[in-house]
C-alpha positions as MATLAB code, in Angstrom:
seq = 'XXXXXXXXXXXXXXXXXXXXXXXXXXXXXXXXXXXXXXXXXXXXXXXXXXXXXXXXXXXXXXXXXXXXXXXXXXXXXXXXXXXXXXXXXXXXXXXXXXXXXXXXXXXXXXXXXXXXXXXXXXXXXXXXXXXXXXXXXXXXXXXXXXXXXXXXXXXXXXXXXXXXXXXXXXXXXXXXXXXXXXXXXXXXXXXXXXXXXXXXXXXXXXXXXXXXXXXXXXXXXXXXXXXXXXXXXXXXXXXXXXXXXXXXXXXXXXXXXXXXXXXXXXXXXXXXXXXXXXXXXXXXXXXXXXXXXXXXXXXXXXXXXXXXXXXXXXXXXXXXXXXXXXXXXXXXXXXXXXXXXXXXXXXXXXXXXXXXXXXXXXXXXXXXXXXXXXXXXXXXXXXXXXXXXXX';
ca = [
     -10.596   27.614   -7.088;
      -9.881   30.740   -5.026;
      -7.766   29.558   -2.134;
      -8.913   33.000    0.134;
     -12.477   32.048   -0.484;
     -11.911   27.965    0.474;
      -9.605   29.162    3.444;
     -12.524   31.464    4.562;
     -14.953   28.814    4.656;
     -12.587   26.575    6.685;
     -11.717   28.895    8.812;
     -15.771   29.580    9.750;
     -16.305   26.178    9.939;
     -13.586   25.823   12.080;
     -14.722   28.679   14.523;
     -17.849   26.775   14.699;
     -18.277   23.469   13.903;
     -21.670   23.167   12.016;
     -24.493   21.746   12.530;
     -24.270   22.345   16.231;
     -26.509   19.122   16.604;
     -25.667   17.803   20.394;
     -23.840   14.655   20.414;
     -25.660   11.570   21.853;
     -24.556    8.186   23.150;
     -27.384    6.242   20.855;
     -28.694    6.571   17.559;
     -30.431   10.473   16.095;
     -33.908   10.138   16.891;
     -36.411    9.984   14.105;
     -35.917    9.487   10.264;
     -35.426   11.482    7.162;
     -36.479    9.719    4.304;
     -34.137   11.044    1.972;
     -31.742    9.612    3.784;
     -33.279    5.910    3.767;
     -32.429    4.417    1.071;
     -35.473    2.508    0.520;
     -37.790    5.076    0.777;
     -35.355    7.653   -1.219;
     -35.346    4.540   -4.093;
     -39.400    4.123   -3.905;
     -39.619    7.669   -4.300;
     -37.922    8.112   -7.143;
     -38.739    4.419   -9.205;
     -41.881    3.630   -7.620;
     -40.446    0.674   -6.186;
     -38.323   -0.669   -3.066;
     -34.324   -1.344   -4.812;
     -33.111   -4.990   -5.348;
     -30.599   -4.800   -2.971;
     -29.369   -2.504   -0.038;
     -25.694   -3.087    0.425;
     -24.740   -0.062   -1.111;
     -22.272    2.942   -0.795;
     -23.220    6.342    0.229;
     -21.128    9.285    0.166;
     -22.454   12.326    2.124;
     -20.386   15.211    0.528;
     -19.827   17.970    2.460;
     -20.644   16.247    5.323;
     -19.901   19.234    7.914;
     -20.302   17.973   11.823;
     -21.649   14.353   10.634;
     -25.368   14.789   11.630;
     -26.746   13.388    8.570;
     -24.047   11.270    8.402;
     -25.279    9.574   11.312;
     -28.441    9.252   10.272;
     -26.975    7.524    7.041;
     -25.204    5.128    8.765;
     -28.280    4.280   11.364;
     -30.689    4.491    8.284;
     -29.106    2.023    6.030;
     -27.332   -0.703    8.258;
     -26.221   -2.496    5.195;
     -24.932    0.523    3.908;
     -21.145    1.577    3.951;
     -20.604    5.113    4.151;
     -17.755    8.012    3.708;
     -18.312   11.863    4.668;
     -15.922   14.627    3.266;
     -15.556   17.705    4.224;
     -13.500   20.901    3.782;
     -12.939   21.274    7.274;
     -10.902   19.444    9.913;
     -12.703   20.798   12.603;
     -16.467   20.227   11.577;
     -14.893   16.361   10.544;
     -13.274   16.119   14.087;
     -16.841   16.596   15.602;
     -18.350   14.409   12.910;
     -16.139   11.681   14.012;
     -16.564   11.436   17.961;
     -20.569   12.008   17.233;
     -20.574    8.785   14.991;
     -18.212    6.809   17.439;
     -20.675    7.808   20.329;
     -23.451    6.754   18.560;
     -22.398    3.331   17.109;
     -21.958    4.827   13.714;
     -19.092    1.999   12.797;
     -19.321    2.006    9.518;
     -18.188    5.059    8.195;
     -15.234    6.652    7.338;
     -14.158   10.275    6.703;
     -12.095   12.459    4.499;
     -10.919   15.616    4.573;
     -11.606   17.019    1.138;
     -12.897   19.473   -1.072;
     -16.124   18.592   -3.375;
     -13.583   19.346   -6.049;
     -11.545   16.496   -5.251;
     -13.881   13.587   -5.118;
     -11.930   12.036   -7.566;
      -9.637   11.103   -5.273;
     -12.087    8.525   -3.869;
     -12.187    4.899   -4.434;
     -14.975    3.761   -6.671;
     -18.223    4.926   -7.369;
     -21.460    5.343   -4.625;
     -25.261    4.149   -5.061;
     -26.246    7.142   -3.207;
     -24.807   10.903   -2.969;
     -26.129   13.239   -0.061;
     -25.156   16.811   -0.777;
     -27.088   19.336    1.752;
     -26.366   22.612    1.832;
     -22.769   22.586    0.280;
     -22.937   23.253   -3.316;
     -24.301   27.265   -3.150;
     -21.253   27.823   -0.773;
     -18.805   26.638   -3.635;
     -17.185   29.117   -5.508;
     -17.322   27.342   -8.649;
     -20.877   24.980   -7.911;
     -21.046   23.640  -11.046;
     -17.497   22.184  -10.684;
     -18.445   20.416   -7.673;
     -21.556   18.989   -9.105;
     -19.634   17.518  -11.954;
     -16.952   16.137   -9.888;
     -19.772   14.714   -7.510;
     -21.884   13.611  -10.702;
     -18.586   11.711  -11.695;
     -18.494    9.352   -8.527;
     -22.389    8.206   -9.155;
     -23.144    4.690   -9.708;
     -25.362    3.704  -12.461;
     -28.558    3.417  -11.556;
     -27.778    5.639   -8.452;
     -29.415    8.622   -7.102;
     -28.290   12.227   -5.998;
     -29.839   13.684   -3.486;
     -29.182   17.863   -3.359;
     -29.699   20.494   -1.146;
     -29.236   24.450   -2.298;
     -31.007   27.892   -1.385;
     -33.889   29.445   -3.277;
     -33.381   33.388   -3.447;
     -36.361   34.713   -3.121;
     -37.160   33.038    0.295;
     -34.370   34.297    1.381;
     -34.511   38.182    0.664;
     -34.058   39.607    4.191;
     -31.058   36.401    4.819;
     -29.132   38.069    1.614;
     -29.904   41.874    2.566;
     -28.486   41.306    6.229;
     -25.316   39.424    5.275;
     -24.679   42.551    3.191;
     -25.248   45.172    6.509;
     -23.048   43.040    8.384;
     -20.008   42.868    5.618;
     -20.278   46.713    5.227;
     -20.211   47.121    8.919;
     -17.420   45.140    9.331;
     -15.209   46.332    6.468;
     -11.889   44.939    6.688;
     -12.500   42.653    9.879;
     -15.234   40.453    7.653;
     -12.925   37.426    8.749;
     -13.203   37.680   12.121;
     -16.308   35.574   12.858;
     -16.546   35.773   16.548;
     -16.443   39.575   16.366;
     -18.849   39.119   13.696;
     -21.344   37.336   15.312;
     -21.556   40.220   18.025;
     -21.781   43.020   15.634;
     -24.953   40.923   13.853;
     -26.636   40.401   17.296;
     -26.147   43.994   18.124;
     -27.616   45.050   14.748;
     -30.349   43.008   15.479;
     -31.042   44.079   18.356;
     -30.540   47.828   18.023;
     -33.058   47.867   14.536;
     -36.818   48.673   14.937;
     -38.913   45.740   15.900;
     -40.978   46.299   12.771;
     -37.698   46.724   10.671;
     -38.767   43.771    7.753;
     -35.377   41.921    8.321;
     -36.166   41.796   12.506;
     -39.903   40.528   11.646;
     -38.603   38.085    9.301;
     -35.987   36.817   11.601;
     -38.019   36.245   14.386;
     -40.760   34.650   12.489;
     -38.607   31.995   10.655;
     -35.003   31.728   11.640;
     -34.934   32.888   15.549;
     -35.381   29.369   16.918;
     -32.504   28.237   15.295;
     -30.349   31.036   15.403;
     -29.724   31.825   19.215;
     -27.000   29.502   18.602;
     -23.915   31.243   17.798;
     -23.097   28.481   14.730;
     -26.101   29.015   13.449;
     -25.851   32.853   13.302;
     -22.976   32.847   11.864;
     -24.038   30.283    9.005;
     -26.631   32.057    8.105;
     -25.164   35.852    8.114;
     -21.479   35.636    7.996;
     -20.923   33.264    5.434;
     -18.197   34.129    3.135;
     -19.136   32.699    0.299;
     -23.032   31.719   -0.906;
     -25.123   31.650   -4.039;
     -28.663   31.823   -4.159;
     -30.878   30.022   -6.903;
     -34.327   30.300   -8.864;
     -35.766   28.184  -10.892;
     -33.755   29.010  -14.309;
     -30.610   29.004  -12.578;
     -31.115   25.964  -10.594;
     -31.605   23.853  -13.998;
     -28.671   25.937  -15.367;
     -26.554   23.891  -12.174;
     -29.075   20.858  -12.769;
     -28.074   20.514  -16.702;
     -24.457   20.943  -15.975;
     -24.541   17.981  -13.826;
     -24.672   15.821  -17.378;
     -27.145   13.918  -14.979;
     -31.395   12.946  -15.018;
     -33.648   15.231  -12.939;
     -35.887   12.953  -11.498;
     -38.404   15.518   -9.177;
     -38.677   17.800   -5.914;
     -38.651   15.648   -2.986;
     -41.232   18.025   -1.701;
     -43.892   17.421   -4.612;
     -46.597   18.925   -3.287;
     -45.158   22.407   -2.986;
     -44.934   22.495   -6.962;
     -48.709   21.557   -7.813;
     -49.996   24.932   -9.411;
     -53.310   23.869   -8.593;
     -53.118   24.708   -4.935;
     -52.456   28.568   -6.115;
     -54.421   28.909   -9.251;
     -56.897   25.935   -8.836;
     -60.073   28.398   -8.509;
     -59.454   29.170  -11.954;
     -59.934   26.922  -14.776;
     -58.901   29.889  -17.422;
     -55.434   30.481  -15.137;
     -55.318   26.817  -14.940;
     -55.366   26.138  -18.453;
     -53.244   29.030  -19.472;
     -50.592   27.458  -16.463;
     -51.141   23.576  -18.718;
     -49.748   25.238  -21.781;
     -46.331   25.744  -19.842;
     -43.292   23.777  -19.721;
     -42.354   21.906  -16.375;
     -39.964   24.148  -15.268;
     -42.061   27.234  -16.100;
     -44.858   25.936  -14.245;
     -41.847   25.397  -11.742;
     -41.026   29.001  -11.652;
     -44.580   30.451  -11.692;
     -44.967   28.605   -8.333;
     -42.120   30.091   -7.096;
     -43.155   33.223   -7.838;
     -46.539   33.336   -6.512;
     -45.074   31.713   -3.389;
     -42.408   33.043   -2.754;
     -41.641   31.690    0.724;
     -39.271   29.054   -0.212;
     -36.090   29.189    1.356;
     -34.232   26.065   -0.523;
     -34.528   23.424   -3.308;
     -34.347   19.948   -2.252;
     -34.671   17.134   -4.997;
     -32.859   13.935   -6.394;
     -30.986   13.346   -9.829;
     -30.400    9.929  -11.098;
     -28.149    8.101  -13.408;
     -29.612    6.415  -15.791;
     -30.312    3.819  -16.318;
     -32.699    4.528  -13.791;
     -36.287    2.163  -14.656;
     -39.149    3.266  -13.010;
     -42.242    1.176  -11.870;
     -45.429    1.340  -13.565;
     -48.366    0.218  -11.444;
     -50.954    1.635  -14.039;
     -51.982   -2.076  -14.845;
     -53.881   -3.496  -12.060;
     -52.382   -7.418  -12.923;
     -49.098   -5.727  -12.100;
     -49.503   -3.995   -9.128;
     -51.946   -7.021   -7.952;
     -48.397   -9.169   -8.352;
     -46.537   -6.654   -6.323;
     -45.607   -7.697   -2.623;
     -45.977   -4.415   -0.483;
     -44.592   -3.364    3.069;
     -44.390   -0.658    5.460;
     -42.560    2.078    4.591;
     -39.522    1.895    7.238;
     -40.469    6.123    7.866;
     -43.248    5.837    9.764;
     -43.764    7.597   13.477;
     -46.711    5.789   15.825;
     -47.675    2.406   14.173;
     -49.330    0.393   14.851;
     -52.335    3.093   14.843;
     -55.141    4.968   12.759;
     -53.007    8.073   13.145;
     -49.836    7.788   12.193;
     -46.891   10.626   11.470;
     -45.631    9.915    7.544;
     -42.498   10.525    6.082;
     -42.437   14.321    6.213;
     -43.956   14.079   10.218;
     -47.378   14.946    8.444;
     -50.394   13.062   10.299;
     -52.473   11.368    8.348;
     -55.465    9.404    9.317;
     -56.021    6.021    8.088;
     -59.239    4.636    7.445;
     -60.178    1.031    8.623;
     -59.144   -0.757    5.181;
     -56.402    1.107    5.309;
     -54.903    0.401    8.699;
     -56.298   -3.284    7.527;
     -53.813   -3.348    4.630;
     -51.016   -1.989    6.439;
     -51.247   -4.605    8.763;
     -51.039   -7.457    6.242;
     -48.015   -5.893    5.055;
     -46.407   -6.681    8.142;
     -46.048  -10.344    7.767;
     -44.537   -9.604    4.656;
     -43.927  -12.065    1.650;
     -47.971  -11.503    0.419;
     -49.018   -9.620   -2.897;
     -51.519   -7.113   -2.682;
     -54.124   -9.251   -4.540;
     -53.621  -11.758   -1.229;
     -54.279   -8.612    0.817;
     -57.243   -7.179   -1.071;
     -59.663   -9.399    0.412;
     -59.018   -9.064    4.189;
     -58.220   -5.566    4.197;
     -61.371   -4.483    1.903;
     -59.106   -1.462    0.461;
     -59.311   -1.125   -3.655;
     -56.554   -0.705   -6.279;
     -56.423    2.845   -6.311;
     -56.005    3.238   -2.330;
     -53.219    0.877   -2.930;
     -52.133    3.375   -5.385;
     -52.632    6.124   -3.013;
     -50.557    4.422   -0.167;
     -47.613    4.306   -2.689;
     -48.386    7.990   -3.727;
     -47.886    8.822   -0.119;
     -45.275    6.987    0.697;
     -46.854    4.689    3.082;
     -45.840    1.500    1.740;
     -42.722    0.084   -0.506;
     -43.784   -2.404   -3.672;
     -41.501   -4.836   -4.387;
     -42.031   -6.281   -8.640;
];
């Protein structure tokens, strides 16, 4: 490990503390499944886990924001945050005291050291950590060491080619500030006046100010995004070259429907069949590349062994005892928000079943009859992540 390069990152993050979330005196509003437990489980098994006292570790944990939401998300849960840098954990720590957080505790540490961490953990959150290591596939190994069996990974990274004008702007800005790159402050000043002194239909200007200028007014976000001192990009072939290193299972894109070919080539059954004869992870990057508007790679790996549900047999999934999914915004109503704040519509056997599942402790073939809904809705409502099935 290059001590400049870890110093550098410290020292940003200690400049400013990120994410610059505010800090509340209640629990983060909303959900992010990935962060649930139970829905992150379902997700990847096809069923809700046997038990929910489990230990997280959110590595690279930064200003604790989704450490928070770990904590409020999974109240049997007990949780530990690391981080690089004392003054991103100092922030993490007051938000999670204001907030009730209680069970948590935090470390200052490098990914490269979770070794020095008692046990192992059910669930790993990594978000946008490992492409800021100098040496990522050391950190995913050391973080691939601390997984349970049977646990889950949950990973965050950039994708390159969403972020062409990100990369090409970092670059302006280190040339232009030569030998004071480590001076942040002055840094974010010189990237504002850049900015704002290019064309307005300069590419890198349009491209700012159609995806990143929301976020980036504040300073910590700037500076994240174009003074970073140390960041690797991924595609597809080098994101399974990390992946593989990891010695661990990949078990899918937590944004699935991003990666269905069909939605690019599905007008064509010649393109479509030609796109069938590929592997998964060629299909993978021929999305990627006809789409190129992804900006990061979010997705889970497992240990194993990992057994996944099979409700391809209806007297098994007519056994299984369903309930709401704990990620859902506006029940009890026909339109509801689902786990990625998409509305969906349900029809009236739908809403029907959900309903049952609210009592809980009643199989779906109990349900069937009230709600009017058939086996393969029930099979959709899993598919969308609407309800949890317990075997």
């Amino acid at each position: 490990m290059n001590p400049d390069i870890s110093t550098a990152v410290r020292q940003l993050y200690d400049t400013y503390p990120f994410p610059p979330e505010p800090l509340l005196d209640e629990p983060p509003p909303g959900y992010n499944w990935r962060w649930n437990w139970l829905t992150a489980y379902s997700f990847c098994t096809g069923r809700k886990p046997d038990r929910s006292d489990i230990r997280i570790l959110d590595a690279g944990c930064g200003t604790g924001v989704g450490t928070e939401y770990l904590v409020h998300l999974n109240p049997q849960a007990r949780v530990t945050g690391i981080d690089l840098s004392p003054g991103a954990l100092e922030v993490a720590r007051e938000r999670c005291q204001r907030s009730g957080a209680d069970r948590v505790e935090f470390h200052n540490l490098s990914l490269y050291d979770a070794d020095q961490l008692d046990g192992e953990f059910d669930l790993i959150n990594c978000v946008g950590v490992l492409h800021h290591l100098e040496d990522p596939i050391r950190g995913i190994q050391a973080l691939a060491s601390k997984l349970a069996p049977e646990g889950l990974f949950h990973i965050f990274v950039y994708a390159e080619l969403g972020r062409r004008e990100i990369l090409l702007m970092q670059q302006a800005i280190a040339l232009l500030q030569g030998e004071e790159r480590g001076d942040f402050t002055a840094g974010v000043r010189l990237g504002r006046d850049l900015f704002a002194t290019l064309p307005p239909d300069n590419r890198i200007v349009v491209e700012d100010k159609r995806r990143w200028s929301m976020e980036n007014h504040r300073d910590a976000n700037f500076a994240d995004m174009y003074l970073h001192p140390q960041e690797i990009d991924y595609n597809i072939e080098t994101l399974f070259d990390l992946i593989d290193a990891s010695g661990l299972t990949f078990i899918g894109f937590s944004n699935p429907g991003y990666w269905q070919i069909d939605r690019l080539l599905g007008k064509s059954p010649e393109l479509m069949e030609r796109a069938s004869q590929l592997s998964d992870r060629q299909r993978y990057r021929l999305t990627e590349l006809l789409d190129p508007e992804l900006t990061h790679y979010e997705f889970f790996l497992g240990r194993e062994p990992l057994a996944k549900a099979d409700w391809s047999e209806d007297a098994t999934l007519l056994a299984a005892i369903p309930e709401l999914s704990p990620c859902l915004q506006g029940w009890p109503a026909q339109s509801i928000f689902g786990p990625d704040y998409q509305l969906i519509q349900l029809t009236d056997a739908e809403f029907a079943f959900l309903q049952g599942c609210e009592a809980g402790g009643r199989s779906v073939q109990d349900l069937l009859p009230t709600s009017g809904l058939d086996l393969e809705t029930v099979r959709s409502l899993l598919s969308r992540q609407l309800i949890l099935l317990s075997i």
